[in-house]
C-alpha positions in Angstrom: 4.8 26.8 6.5 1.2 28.7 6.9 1.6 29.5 3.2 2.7 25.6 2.1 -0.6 24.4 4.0 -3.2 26.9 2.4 -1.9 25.9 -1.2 -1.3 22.2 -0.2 -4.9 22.4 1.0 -6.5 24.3 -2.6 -8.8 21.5 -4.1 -8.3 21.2 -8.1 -5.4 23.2 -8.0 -2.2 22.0 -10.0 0.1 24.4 -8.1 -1.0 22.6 -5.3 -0.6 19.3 -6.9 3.1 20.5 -8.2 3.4 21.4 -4.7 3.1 18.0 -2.4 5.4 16.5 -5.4 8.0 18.7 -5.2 7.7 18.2 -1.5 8.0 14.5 -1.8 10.7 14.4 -3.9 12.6 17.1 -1.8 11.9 14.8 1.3 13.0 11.8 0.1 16.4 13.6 -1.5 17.5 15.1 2.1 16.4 11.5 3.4 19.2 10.3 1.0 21.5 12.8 1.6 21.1 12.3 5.7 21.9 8.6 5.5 25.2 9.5 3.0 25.9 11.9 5.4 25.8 11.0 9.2 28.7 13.2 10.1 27.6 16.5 8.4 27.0 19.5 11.0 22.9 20.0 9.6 21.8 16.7 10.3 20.1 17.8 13.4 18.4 20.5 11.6 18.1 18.5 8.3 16.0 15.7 10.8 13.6 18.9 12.2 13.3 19.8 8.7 12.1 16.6 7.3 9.6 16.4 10.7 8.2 19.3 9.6 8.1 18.2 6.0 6.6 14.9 7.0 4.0 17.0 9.4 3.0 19.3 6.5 2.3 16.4 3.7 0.7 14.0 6.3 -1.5 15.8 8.0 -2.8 13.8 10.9 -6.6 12.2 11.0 -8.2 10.2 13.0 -8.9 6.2 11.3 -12.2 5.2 11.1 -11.4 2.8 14.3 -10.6 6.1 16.8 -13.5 7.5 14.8 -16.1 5.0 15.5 -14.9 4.0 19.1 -16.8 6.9 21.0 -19.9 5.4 19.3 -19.3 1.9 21.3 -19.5 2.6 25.0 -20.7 -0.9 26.0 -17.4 -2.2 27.6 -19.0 -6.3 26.9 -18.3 -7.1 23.0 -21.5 -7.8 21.1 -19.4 -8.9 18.0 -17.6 -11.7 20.6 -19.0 -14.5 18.7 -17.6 -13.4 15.8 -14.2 -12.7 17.1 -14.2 -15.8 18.1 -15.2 -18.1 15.4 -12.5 -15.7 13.4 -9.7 -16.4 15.8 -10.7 -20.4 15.6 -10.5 -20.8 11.8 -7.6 -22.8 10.9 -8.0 -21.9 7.1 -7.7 -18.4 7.9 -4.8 -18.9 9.9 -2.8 -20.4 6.8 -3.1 -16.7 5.0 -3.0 -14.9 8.1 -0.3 -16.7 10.0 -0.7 -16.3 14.1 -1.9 -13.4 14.0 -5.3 -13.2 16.6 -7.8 -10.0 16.6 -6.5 -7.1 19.1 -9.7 -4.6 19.1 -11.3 -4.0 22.6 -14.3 -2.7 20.7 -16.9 -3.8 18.3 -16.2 -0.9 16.5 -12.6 -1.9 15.8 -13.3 -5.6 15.4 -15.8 -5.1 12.6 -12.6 -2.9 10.7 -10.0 -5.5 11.8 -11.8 -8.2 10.5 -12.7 -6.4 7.4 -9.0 -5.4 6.7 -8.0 -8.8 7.0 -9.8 -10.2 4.7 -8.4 -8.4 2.2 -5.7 -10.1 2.3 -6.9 -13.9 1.7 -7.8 -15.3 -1.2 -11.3 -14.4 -2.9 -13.5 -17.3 -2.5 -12.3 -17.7 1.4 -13.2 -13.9 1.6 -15.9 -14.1 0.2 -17.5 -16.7 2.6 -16.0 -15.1 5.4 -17.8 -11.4 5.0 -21.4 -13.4 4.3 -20.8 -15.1 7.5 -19.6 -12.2 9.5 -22.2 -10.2 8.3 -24.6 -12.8 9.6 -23.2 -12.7 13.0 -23.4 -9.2 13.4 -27.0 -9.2 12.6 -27.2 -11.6 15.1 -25.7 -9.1 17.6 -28.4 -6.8 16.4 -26.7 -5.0 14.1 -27.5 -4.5 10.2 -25.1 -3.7 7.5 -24.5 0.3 6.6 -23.7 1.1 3.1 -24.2 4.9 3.9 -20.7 6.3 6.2 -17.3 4.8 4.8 -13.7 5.9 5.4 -12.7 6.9 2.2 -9.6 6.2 0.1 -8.4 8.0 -2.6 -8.4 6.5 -5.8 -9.1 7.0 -9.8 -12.3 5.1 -9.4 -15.6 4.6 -6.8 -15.8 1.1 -5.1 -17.4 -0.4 -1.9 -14.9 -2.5 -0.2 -16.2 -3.4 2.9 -19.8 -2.2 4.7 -20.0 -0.7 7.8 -22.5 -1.6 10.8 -25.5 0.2 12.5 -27.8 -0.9 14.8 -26.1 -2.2 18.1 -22.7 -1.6 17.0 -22.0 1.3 14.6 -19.2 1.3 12.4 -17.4 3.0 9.2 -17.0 0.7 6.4 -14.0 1.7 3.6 -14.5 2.3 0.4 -12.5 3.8 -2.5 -13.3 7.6 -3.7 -12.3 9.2 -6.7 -13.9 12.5 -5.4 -11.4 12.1 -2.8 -8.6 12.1 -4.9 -9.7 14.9 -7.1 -10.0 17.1 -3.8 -6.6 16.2 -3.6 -5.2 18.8 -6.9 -5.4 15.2 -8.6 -7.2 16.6 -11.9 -8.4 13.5 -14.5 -6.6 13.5 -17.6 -7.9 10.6 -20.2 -4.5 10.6 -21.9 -2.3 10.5 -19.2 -4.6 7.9 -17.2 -1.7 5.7 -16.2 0.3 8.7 -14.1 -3.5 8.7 -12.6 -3.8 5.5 -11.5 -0.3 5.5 -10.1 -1.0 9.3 -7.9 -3.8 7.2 -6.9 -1.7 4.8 -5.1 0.4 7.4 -3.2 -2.4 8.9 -1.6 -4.2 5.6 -1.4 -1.2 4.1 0.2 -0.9 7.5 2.3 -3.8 7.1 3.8 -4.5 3.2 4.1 -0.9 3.2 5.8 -2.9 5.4 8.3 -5.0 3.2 9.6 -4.1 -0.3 8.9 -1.2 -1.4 12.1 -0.3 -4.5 10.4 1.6 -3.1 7.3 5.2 -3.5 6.0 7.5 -2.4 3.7 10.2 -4.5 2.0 11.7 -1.7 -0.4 15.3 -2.1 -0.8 16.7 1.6 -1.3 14.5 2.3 2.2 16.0 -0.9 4.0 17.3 -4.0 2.5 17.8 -6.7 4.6 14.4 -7.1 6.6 10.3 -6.6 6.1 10.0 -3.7 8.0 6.8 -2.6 10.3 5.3 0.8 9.4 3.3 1.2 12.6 6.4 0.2 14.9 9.3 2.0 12.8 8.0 5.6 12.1 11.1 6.3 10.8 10.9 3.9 8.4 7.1 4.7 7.5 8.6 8.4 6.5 11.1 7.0 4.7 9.0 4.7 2.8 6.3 7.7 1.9 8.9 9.8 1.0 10.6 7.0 -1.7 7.0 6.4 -2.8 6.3 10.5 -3.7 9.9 11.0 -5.1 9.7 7.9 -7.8 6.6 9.1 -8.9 7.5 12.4 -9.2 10.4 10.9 -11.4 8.2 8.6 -13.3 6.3 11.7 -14.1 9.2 13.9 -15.0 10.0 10.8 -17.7 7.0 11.8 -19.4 9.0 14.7 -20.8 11.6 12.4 -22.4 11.2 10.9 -25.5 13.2 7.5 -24.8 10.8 4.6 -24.2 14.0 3.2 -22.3 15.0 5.6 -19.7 10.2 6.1 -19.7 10.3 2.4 -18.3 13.0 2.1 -15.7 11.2 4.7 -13.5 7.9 2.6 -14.0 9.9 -0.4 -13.1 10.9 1.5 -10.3 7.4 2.6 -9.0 6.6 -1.0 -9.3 9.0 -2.1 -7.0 7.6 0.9 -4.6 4.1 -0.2 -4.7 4.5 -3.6 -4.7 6.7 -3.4 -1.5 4.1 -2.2 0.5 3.1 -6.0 1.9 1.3 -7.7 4.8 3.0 -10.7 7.1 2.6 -13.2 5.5 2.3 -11.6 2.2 -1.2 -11.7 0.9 -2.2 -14.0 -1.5 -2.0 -13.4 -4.9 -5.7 -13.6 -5.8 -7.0 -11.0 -2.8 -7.8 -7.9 -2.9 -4.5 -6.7 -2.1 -3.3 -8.6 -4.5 -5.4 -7.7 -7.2 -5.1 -4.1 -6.4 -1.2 -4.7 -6.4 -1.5 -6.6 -9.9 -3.1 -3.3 -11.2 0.3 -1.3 -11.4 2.0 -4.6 -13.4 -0.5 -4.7 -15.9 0.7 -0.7 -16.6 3.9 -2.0 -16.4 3.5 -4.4 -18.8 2.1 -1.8 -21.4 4.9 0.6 -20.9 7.2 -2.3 -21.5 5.0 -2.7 -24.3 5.6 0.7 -25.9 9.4 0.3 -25.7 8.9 -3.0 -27.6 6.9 -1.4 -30.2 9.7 1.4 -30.7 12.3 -1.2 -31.6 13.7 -2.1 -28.2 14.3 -5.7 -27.1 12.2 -5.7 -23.9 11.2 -8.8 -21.7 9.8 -8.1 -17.9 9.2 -10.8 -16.5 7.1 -11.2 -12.8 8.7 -14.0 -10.4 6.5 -16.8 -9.1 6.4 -20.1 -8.4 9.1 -22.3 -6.7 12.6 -20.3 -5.6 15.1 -22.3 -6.9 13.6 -22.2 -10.3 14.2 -18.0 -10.6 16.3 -17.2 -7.9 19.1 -17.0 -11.2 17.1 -13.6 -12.1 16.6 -12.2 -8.6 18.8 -10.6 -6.3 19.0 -9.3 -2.6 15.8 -11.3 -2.1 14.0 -11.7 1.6 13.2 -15.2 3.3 10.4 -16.3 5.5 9.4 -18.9 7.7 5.7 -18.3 7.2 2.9 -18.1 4.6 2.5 -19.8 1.4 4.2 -23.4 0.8 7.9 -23.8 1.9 10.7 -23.1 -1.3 8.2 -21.1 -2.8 8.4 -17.2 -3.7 5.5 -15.6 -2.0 5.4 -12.4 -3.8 7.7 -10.6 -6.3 8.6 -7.2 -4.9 10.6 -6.4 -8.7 10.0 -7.8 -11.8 13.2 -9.1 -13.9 13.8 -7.2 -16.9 16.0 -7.1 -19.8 16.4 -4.4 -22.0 18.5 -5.6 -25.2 21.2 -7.1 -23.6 21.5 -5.6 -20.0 20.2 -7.7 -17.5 18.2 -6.2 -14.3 17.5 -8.8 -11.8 14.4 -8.9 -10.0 13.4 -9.1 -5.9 11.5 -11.6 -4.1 10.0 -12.7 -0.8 10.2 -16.4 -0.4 9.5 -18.8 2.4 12.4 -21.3 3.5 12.1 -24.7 2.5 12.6 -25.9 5.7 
């Protein structure tokens, strides 16, 4: 294992990035096996082995919260004005569902808050971080632009600030530098596999430190929304799918057939869009948006099959349920978020390739 770490751990290397793949995808095919398989005699070993896999590709750090903590001695919260005129906002509440802030420390608050908003829609958001922001100063502190947690991504963006002054806290932002320290090397002409490497390690590492995240993908578990933070099982599980689909989408590179190119991309989809909040976030949200950014590949790989002669039609399921529950299947219900009968976010978009139907996959809320 000594010798998997040092060349997991090589910055700009592609052995090392052909290394975490092939671990992934190894991961998530003993994962398979071991679920096929309860009665086999390795399945004690085979669960050490994928502990030790899991230890090796998720190598444990410390979220900006348990980072910034030991800054905030002061046992009163500064920030306890803003906590509450949060908790109190019944707009909020209809994106965020009954969900009030759990931080002991102004340190956490400032993140929690932060992380929630990214989930709401835009404008709301928007408001919400001026105001908080104005609250904090009120506290004494002032925003920090300088020290962010950083996320891993094909491009550099601010998401939230962080605080100094009475309170001192990380903000978040998204780093490409981070990602190329990861053996993730930009390539301009394969800038789509980019952008979807940058969601596994994004989503490695947001997973991380965000408590409130879920995963609805079928081939994981398919009859619930599942909790990453209370059902580590099921966070391995869902990391390990994640790697191994994109280590297939990237092995379809090889193949010629625009076809057999976009069912593993409508398979990735599915991965990254199951990654969801409770209630879902809205559409228009950062999440959202940030979500929205592996359709639109989608929709040009669906494109290229179109262009090559194939009947193609994806199709992404909104609105109200009964109107395309014909074209989904093995869908999830809720009784929260959104408007009752309608589908609150599509986890798999419908497709039809000539004339083979593949139906897509839902979260709706109940219309009672």
């Amino acid at each position: 294992m000594q010798h998997l770490r040092q060349l997991l751990e090589i910055e700009n290397s592609e052995l090392s990035r052909l290394l975490r793949f092939s671990l992934h995808g190894l991961a998530a095919a003993l994962n398979q096996a071991r679920t096929e398989l309860p009665q086999d005699p390795g399945v004690q070993v085979c669960d050490e082995v994928l502990q030790e896999l899991h230890n090796l590709l998720q190598p444990e750090t410390l979220p900006p919260t348990q980072l910034d903590s030991s800054l905030d001695l002061s046992s009163e919260l500064k920030l306890i004005h803003l906590r509450d005129a949060f908790n109190s906002d019944p707009e909020l509440s209809l994106f965020l569902g009954n969900s009030p802030l759990q931080s002991q420390t102004d340190a956490d608050l400032w993140n929690e808050i932060q992380r929630k908003l990214l989930r709401v829609s835009e404008d709301l958001a928007t408001s919400w971080r001026q105001r908080a922001l104005e609250l904090a100063q009120e506290a004494g502190a002032i925003a920090d632009n300088r020290h962010f947690y950083q996320l891993p991504f094909i491009r550099d963006e601010i998401i939230y600030p962080g605080l100094s002054g009475s309170v001192k806290a990380r903000g978040l932002c998204l780093s490409q530098k981070a990602l190329l320290n990861l053996g993730i090397a930009e390539d301009n002409e394969s800038s789509d596999l980019n952008l979807l490497a940058g969601f596994l390690h994004l989503y490695i590492k947001f997973i991380e430190i965000e408590p409130e995240l879920h995963h609805a993908l079928r081939s994981v578990f398919s009859f619930d929304v599942i909790s990453l933070h209370s059902k580590l099982e099921q966070r391995h599980q869902y990391i390990d799918a994640l790697g191994d689909r994109f280590y297939r989408t990237q092995k379809t590179q090889e193949n010629p057939d625009p076809v057999f190119n976009l069912r593993a991309w409508i398979d990735m989809d599915e991965a990254i869009n199951s990654l969801v909040f409770l209630p879902p976030s809205d559409r228009y949200s950062w999440w959202g948006k940030l979500q929205q950014e592996s359709r639109r590949t989608l929709k040009k790989v669906a494109d290229k099959a179109t262009q090559a002669g194939y009947q193609v039609r994806i199709r992404q399921l909104s609105g109200l349920y009964a109107d395309i529950c014909a074209f989904s299947k093995d869908d999830l219900q809720l009784d929260c978020g959104g408007n009752p009968g309608e589908v609150l976010t599509c986890l798999r978009v419908y497709a039809r390739i000539n004339q083979e139907e593949c139906p897509g996959r839902v979260i709706f809320r109940s219309s009672r």
